[in-house]
TORBA-963537 format. One record per residue: x, y, z of N, C-alpha, C in turn. Coordinates in steps of 0.001 Angstrom, whole numbers, plus 500000, padded with zeros to 6 digits. Layout:
// TORBA-963537
XYZXYZXYZ
...
//
This chain:
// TORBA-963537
901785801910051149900749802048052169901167801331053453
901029802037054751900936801289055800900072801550056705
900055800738057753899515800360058621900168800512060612
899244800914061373899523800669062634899035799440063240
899506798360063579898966797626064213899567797105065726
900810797073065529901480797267067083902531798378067342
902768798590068560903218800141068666905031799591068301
905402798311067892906653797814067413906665797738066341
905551798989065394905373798540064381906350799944063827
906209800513064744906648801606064587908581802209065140
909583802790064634910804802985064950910927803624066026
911593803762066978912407804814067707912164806343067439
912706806419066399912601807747065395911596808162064899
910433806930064557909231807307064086908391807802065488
908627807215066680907766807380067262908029808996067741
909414809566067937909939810567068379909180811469067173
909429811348066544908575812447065429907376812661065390
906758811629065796904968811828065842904837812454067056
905878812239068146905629813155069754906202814590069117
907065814833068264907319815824068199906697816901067855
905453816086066516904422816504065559903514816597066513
903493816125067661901956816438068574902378817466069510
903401817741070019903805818911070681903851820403069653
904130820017067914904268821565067151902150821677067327
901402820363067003900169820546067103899759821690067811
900071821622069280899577821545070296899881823182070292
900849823748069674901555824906069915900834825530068730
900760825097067608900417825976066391899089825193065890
897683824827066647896696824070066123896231824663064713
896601825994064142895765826851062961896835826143061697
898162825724062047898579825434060826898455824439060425
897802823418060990896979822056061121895587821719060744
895045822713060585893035822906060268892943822684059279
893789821950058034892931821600056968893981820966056187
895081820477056571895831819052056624894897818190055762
893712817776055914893154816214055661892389816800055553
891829818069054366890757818399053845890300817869052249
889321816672052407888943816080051138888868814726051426
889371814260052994890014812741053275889106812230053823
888792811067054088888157810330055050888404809556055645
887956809218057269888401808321058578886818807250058384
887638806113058438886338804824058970886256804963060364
885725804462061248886144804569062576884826802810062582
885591802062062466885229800499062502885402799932063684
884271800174065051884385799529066425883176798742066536
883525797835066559883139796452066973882820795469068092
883488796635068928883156796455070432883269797709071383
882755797806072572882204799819072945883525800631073020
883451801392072558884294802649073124883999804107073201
884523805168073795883871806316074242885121807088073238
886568807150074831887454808034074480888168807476072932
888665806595072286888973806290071733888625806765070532
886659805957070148886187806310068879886096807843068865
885572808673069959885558810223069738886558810452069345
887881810404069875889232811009069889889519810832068646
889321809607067950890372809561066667888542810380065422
887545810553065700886654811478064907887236813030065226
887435813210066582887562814337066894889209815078065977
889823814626066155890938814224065452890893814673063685
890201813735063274890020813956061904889257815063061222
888228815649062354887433816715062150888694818219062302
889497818049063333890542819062063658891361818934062489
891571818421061628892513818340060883891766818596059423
890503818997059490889942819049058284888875818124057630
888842816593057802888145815878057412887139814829057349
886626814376057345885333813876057528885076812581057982
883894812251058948883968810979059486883255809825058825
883487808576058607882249807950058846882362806450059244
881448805397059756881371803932060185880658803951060995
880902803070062070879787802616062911880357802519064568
879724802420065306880587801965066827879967800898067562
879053800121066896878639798797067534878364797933066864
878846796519066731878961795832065298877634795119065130
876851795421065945875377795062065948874789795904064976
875090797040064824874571798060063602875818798024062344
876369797055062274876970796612060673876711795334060535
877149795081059320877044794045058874877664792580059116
878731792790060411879082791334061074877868791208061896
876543791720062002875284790452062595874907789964062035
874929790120060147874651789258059739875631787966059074
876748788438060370877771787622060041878802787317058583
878712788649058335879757788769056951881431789461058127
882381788811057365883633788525057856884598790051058123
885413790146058924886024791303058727886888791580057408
887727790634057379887947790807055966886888791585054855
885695790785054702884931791733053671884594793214053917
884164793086055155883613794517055964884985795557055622
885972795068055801887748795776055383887224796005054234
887141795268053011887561795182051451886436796371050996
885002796245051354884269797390050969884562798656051556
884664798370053141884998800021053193886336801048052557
887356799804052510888262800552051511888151801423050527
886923801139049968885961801888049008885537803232049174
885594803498050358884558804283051126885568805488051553
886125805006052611887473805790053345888910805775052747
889604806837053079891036806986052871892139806290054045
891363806395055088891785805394056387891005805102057094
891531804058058350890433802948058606890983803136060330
889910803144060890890217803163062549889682801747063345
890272801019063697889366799842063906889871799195065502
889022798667066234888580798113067272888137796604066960
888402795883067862887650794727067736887986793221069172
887366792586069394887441791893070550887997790758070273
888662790727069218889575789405068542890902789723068342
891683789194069372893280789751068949893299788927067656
894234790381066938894856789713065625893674790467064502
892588790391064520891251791360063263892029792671063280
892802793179063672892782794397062720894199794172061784
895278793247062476895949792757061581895540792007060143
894593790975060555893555790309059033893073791476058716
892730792540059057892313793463058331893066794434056779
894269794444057942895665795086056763895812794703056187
895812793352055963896431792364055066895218792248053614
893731793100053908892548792781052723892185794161052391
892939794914053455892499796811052977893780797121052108
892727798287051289893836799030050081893915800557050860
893624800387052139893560802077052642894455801817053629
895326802306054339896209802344056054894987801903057170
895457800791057971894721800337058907895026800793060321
894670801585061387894871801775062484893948800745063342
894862800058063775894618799328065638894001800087066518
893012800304066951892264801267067886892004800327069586
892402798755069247891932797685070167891789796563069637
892456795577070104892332794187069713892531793430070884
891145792836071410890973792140072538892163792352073555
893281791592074355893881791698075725895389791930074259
895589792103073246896917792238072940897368793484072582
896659794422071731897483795833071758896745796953071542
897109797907071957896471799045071728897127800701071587
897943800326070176899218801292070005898891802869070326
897767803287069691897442805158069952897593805185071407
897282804377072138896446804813073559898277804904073869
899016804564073799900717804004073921901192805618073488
900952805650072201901514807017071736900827808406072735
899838808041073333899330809141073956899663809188075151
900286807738076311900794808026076999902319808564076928
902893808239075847904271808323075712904160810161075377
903323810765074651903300812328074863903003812834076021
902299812150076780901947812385078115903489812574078910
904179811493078816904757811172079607906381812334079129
906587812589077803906967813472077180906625815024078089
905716815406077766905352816738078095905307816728079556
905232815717080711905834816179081957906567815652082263
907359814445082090908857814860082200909981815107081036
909482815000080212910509815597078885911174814420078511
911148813215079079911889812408078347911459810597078657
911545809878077508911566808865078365911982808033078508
913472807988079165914480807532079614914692807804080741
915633806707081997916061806934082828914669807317084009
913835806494083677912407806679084741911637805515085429
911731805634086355910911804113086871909141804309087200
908745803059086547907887803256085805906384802614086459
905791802146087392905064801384088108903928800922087264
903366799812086838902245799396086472901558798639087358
900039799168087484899215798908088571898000798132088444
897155797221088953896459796351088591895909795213087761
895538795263086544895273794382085483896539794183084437
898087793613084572898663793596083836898555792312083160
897361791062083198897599790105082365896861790357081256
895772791008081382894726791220080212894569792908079822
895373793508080254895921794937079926896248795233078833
895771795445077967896612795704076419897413796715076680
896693798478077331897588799344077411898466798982078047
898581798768078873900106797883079538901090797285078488
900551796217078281901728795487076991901950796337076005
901267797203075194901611798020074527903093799275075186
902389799772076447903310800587076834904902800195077055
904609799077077572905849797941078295906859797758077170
905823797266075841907123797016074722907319798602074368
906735799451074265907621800943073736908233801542074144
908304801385076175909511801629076962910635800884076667
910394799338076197911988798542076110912796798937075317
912520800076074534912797800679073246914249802193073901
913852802013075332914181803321075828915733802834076702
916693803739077245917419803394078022917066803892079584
917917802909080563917595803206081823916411803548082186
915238802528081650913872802551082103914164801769083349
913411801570084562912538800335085975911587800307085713
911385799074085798909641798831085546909228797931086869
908183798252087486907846798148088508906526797927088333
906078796065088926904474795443088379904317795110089374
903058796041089402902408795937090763900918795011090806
900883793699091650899221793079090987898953791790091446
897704791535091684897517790276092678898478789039091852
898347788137092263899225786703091531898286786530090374
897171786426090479896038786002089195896447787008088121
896789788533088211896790789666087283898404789814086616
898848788730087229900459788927086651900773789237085186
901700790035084557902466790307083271902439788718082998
902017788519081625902233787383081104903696786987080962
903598785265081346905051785029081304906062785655080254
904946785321078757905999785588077167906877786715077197
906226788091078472906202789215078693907482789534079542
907467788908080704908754788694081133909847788298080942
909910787169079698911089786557079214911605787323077954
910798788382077475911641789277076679912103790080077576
911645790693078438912075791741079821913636790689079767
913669789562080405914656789145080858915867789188079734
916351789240078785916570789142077483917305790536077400
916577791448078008917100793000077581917684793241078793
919098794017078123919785794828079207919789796546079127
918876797151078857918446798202078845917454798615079550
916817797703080349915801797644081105915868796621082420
915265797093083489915326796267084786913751796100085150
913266795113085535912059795291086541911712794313087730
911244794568088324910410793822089701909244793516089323
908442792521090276907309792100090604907035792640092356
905892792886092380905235793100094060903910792575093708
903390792660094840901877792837095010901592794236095809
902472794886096752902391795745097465902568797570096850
901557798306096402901477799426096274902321800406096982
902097800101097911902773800885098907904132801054099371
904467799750099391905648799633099110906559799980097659
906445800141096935906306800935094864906540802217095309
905257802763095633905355804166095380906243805033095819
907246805288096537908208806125096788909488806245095473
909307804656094882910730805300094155909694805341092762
908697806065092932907787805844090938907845807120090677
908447807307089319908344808445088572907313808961087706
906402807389087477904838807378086901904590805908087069
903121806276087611902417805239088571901059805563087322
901003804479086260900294803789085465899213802910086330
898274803438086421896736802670087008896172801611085703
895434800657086182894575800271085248893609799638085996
892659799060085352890988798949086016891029797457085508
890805796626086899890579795345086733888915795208085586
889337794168084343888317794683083012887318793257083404
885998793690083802885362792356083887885306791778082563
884872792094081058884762791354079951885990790699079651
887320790831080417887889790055079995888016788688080763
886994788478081994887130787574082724886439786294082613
886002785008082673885364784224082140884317783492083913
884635783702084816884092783408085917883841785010087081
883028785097086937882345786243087796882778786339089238
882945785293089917883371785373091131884912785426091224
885620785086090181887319785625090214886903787083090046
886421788129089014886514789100088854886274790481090262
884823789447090563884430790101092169885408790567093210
886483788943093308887406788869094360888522789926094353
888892790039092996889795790781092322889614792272092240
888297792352092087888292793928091038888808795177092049
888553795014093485889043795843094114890199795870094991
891044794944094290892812794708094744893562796002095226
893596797242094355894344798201094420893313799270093981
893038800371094743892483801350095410893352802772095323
893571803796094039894801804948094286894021805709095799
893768805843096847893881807176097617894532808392097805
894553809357098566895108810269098686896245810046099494
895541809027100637896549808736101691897502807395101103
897724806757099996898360806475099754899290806806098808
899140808526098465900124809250097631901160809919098571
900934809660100059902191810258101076903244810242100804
903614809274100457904701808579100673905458808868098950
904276809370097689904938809317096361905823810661096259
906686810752095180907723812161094756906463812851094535
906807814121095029906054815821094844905955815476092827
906325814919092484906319815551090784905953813718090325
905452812849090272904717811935090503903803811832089029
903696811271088679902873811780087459901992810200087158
900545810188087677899714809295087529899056809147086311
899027807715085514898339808028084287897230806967084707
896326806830083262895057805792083307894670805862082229
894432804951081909894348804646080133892581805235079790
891848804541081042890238805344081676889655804328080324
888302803749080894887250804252082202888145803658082911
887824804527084261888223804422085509886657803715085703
886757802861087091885756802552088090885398802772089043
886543802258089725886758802821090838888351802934091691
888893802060090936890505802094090806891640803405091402
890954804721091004891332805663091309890409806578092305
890377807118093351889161807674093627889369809251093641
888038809504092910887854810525092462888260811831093684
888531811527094626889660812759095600891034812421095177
891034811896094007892800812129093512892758812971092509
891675813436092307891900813977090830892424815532090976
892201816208091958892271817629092031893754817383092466
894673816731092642896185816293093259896888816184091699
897721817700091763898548818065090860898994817403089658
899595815780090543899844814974089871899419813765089028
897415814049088824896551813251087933897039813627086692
897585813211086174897540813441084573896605812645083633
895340811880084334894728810965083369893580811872082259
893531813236082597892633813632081779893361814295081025
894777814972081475895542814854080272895715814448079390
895960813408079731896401811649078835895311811841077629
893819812294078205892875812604077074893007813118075844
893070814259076370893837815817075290894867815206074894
895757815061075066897414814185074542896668813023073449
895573812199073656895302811176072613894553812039071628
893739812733071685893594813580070579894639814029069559
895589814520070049896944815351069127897422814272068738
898002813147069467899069812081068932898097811281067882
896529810916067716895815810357066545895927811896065486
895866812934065587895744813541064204897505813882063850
898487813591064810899839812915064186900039812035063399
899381810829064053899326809652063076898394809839062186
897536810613062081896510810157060705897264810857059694
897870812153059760898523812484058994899989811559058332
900673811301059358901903810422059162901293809032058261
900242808584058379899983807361057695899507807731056506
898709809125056498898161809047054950899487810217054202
900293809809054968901746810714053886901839812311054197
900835812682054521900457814392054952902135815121055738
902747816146055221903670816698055654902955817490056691
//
């Protein structure tokens, strides 16, 4: 039995196969409709989510099988303060796999370690968030075909960004990546983050604060949304939240073939006159997390 819990949890090869398995998806959805007929998905969130918890139900329903759990831990049984661990050990009972969220880095790892079913990482506070990774990496697959040899821009919240750190370690995996961090001084890539960067010679990156200056040499310009819950003083978040602004008029200057992602919710980060501009791929990115979770649900519960 295994488990997803960081997207390093996963090979080179493994990950290439699950993009591969979401591109035959995508092409042949009828030979896929009943894959995971008889199975069951937990979907264990513990703290809010929209695209995520739908995507990986939506997911399991496309593939044949059936949902069940909760999406606010106020309606389970951690209000009355019983442990994740236990909340793991019974539903094991219940489900064939387990989708889980939670605002404590590290709970869905304690989780693997007390479930007898495959544990999927759906969110664990500011440290990882592997599907959302696999869905940009098909994303990033299906318009430019590869991902190697691409410079790569990350934009706003890279200290408390999970999709970021997630993405960051599954590019180091790649050759002739640039990585290019774009973000006030307060939002910086955590140091730990940089000193593996520094370490690898398969990879190069910069620091800016300046957008504008980035965008001409980005091959994908990765947005993210300054996250108030992860902030602990209200008036840093205020000062901050509207650092970087995508416009139209600041896509002048990007390549014709440009390919913008966003892990979403958006706020205001992006404004909504970018979206009809060829090169939004964030609702893509949507559709793409759908296929790459009923990849993995299959790949984890053994399903050819």
């Amino acid at each position: 039995m295994r488990s997803l819990i960081s997207i390093l949890d996963l090979s080179v090869e493994e990950i290439d196969q699950l993009v591969n398995t979401g591109l035959d998806i995508i092409e042949n959805p009828a030979k896929y409709a009943h894959k995971c007929e008889g199975k069951k998905l937990a979907t264990l969130f513990f703290e809010p989510s929209t695209r995520t918890r739908l995507s990986f139900e939506a997911a399991m329903y496309e593939l044949g099988g059936h949902v069940i759990g909760f999406s606010d831990a106020g309606s389970s049984s951690a209000s009355k303060g019983e442990s994740v661990s236990d909340t793991v050990r019974v539903v094991s009972n219940y489900a064939d796999i387990i989708a889980m969220r939670h605002p404590k880095e590290g709970a869905p790892l304690v989780a693997s370690m007390k479930s007898t079913v495959p544990i999927i990482n759906a969110g664990d506070g500011g440290h990882n968030h592997p599907t959302q990774t696999l869905a940009d990496l098909l994303t990033i697959r299906r318009e430019k075909g590869t991902f190697g040899n691409i410079t790569v821009g990350f934009c706003g919240d890279l200290k408390f960004g999970r999709t970021v750190h997630s993405l960051i370690d599954a590019l180091t995996r790649y050759k002739g990546v640039k990585i290019v961090l774009i973000s006030p001084d307060e939002l910086k890539l955590p140091g730990y983050m940089k000193d593996a960067l520094d370490k690898m010679d398969n990879i190069t990156y910069v620091e800016t604060t300046s957008l504008e200056n980035a965008m001409p040499e980005l091959d994908i310009l990765y947005m993210t949304r300054v996250q108030k819950e992860r902030f602990f003083n209200e008036a840093d978040y205020i000062r901050l939240k509207d650092s970087y602004i995508l416009t139209p008029d600041k896509l002048e200057n990007a390549k014709s073939d440009m390919c913008i992602l966003h892990p979403l919710p958006r706020v205001n980060e992006i404004s909504v006159a970018v979206d009809d501009d060829p090169r939004a791929c964030y609702f893509k990115q949507v559709f793409n997390g759908k296929i790459i979770r009923m990849a993995l649900i299959m790949k984890l519960l053994g399903i050819e």
